[in-house]
N, C-alpha and C positions, 0 to 999 in steps of 0.2 A: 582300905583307903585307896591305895594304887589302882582297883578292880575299879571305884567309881570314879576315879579319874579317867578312867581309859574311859566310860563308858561314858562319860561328861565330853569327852574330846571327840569321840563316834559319834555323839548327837550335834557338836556343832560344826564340823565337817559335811554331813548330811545336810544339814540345814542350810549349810554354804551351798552344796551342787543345788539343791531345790532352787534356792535366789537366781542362783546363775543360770537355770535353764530358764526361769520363768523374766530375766532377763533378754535370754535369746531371744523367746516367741516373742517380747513385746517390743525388741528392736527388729525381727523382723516384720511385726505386724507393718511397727510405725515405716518402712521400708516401702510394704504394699502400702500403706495408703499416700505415702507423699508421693511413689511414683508418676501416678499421674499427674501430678503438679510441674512436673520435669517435660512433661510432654510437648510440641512445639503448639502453641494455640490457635485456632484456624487462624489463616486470613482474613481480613473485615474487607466485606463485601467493597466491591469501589463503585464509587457514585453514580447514580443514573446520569447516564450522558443527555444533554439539553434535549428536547425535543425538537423539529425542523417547527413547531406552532411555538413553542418558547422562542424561537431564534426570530421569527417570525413579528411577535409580540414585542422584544427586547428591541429589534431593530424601526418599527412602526412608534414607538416610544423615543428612540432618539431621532426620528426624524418629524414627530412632533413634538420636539421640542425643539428642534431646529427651525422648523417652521415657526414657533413661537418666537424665538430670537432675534430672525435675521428684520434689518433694521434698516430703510433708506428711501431712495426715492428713485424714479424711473421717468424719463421723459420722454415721450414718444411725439410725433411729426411727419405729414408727408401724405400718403396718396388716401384719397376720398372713395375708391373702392374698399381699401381697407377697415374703412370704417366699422363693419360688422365683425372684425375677426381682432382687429385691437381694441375694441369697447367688451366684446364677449372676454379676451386674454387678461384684459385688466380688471374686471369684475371678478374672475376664479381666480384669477394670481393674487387680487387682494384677500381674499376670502382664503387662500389656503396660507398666506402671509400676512396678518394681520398689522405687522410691525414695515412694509413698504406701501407707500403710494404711489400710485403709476397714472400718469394724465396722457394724454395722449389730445396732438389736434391734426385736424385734415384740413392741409392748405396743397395736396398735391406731391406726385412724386418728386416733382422736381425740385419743387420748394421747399420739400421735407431734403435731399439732399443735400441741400444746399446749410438748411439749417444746423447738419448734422457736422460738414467742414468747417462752421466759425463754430461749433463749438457749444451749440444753444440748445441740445437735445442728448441724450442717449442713443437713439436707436431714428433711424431714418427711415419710415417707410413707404416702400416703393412697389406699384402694380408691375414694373415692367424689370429688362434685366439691366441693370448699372450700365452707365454708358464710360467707355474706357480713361473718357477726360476724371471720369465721378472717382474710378477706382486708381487714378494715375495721382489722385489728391488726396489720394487716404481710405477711403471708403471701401469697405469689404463686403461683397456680397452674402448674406446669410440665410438661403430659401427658406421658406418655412413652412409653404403651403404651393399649391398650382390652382387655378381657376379654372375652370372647365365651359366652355361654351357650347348649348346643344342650339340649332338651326330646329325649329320646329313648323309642319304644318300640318292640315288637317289630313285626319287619315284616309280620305276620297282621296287625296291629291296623287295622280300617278308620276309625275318628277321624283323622284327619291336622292338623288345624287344630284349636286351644284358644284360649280368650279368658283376659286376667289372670284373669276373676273364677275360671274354668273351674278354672283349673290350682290357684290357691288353695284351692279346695275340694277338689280329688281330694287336695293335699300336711297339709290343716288334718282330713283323713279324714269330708268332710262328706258327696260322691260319692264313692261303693264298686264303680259298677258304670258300665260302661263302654255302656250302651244308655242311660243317663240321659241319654247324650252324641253318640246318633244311631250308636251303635254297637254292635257285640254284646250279649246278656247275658252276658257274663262280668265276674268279678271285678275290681279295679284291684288292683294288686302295684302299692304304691309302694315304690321304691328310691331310696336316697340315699347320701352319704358319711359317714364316722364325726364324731361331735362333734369341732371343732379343722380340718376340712378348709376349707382357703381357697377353693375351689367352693363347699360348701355355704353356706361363711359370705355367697359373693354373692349363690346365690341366692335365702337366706333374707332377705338383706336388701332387695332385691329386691323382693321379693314380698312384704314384713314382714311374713312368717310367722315369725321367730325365734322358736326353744322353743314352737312351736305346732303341729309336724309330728309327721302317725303314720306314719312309717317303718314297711315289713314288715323292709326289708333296710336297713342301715348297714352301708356296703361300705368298705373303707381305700384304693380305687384307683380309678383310672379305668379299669382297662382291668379292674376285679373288677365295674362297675356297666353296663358295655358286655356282658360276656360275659353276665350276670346278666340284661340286659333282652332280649340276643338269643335267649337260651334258654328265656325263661319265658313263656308265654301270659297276656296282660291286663296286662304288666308297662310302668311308666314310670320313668323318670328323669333326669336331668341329669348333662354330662360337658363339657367345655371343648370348642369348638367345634372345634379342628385336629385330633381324634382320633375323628372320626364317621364310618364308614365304611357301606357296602351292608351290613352285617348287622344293621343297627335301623334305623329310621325316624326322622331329623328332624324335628318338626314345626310348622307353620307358629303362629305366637305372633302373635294378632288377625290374621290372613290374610298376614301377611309371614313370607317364608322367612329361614332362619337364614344369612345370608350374613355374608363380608366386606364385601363392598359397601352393604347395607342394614345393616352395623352403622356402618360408618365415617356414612352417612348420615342416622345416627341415629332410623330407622325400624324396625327390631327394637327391640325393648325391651330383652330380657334381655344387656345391656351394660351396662359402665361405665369412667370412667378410673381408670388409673392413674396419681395424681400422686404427682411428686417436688417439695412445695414446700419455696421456699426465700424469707428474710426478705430482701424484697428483688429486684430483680430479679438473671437468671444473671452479669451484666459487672459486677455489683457484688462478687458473689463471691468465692472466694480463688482461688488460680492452678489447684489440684487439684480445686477444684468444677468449676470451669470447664470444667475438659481431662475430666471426668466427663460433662455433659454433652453436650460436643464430639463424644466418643464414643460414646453413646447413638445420637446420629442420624447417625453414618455408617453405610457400607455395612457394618461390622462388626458394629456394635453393632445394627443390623437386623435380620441374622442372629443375635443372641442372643436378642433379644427375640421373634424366633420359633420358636426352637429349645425357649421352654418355653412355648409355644401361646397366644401372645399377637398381640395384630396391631400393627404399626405404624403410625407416626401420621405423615402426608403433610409 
């Protein structure tokens, strides 16, 4: 009896170490496999950063929608040269603003001025520079553009070079003949544009020959006072400066050529500004004056203001 109790107590002593080794292995198993669970888990990748064509798109989306919003009215007045560059401004400004209207009338700089001090407009505009009374009443000069005037004649003509006094006299018919002037004996043909044309109007002003000109030709175009001076012998006249090509002759106005560069310089003569004043400086403004001439001096409105042969102002 005692022999199989011993031998009952050896089997379940053994049976015991078996349990507990196979204990070990299955807590060391479970050891290796949770380890990596403990492990730290990558980093999660970080965001693609915006694209410059995302930033691009997001930004072209709130500015058209701001273009969509903005809301008002614009009144414009004032000089009858102007007429091609605030009819062309208020047609694209309406079109890119569909929520402002912008009218505009040509009674003249000075009357545009004037209308601008009681109060009757927005924006005043004027061919020439503020006179100190305009700007000692309120009025702030705001260029927008310059006008460019080129002297043109036929490319036979050997004079190349006029002085003011020169060219006053050949337009007031005081010089008739073109050897008075170190050049042929032939006739002067002076051409010009019809009464009411905002060229003529700058360059009589100008030259203040107003209502003192003996025109041969009073032509309705520029491209009728171009063909006109290319084809006539002894003939002169004046045409906006971006439409002067090798079939006339430019000519140099007191020894300086008609350029971009010497008009911005303000060494050609035959220039002037275009203001758009306003009572006031532009941040004082309304929101739609504002975004008026915001536009002006972008890359867009650049392109407008030379698209009717005007030149930009830096």
């Amino acid at each position: 009896m005692k022999n199989r109790m011993t031998k009952v107590l050896a089997l379940l002593a053994a049976t015991t170490m078996v349990m507990g080794s196979l204990a070990g292995c299955g807590s060391k198993a479970a050891e290796e496999t949770a380890a990596p669970a403990t492990e730290t888990a990558p980093a999660t990748e970080e965001a693609t950063p915006a694209t410059t064509e995302d930033t691009a798109t997001t930004e072209a989306a709130a500015t058209t929608e701001a273009d969509a919003n903005l809301e008002g009215t614009i009144s414009m007045a004032g000089s009858t040269s102007m007429e091609k560059l605030a009819n062309a401004v208020a047609e694209s400004f309406m079109a890119k603003y569909p929520g402002v209207t912008v009218t505009a009338e040509f009674t003249g700089s000075s009357a545009g001025i004037e209308s601008l001090a009681a109060g009757s407009v927005d924006i005043g505009n004027s061919s020439r520079a503020l006179k100190d009374s305009e700007k000692e009443a309120g009025a702030v000069e705001n260029i927008v553009a310059i006008d460019g005037i080129a002297v043109v004649t036929d490319p036979a003509n050997k004079v190349t070079d006029l002085t003011k006094d020169q060219l006053i006299s050949i337009y007031k018919g005081e010089t008739t003949n073109w050897k008075d002037l170190g050049g042929d004996d032939q006739a002067i043909v002076v051409v010009g544009r019809e009464a009411g044309s905002g060229t003529r109007g700058a360059f009589e002003e100008l030259l203040d020959i107003a209502d003192v000109c003996a025109y041969a030709n009073e032509l309705d175009s520029t491209g009728a006072v171009m063909a006109k001076v290319a084809s006539t012998p002894g003939s002169i006249g004046y045409v906006s400066l971006d439409v002067v090509d090798d079939t006339v002759t430019a000519m140099k106005f007191d020894g300086v050529e008609p350029t971009e560069e010497n008009i911005k310089a303000g060494t050609y003569m035959l220039s002037r500004p275009f203001v758009m004043a306003t009572t006031g400086e532009i941040s004082e403004q309304s929101e739609p004056v504002q975004a008026l001439f915001a536009y002006l001096t972008s890359d867009e409105g650049k392109e407008l203001i030379k698209s009717v042969g005007l030149i930009t102002v830096d």
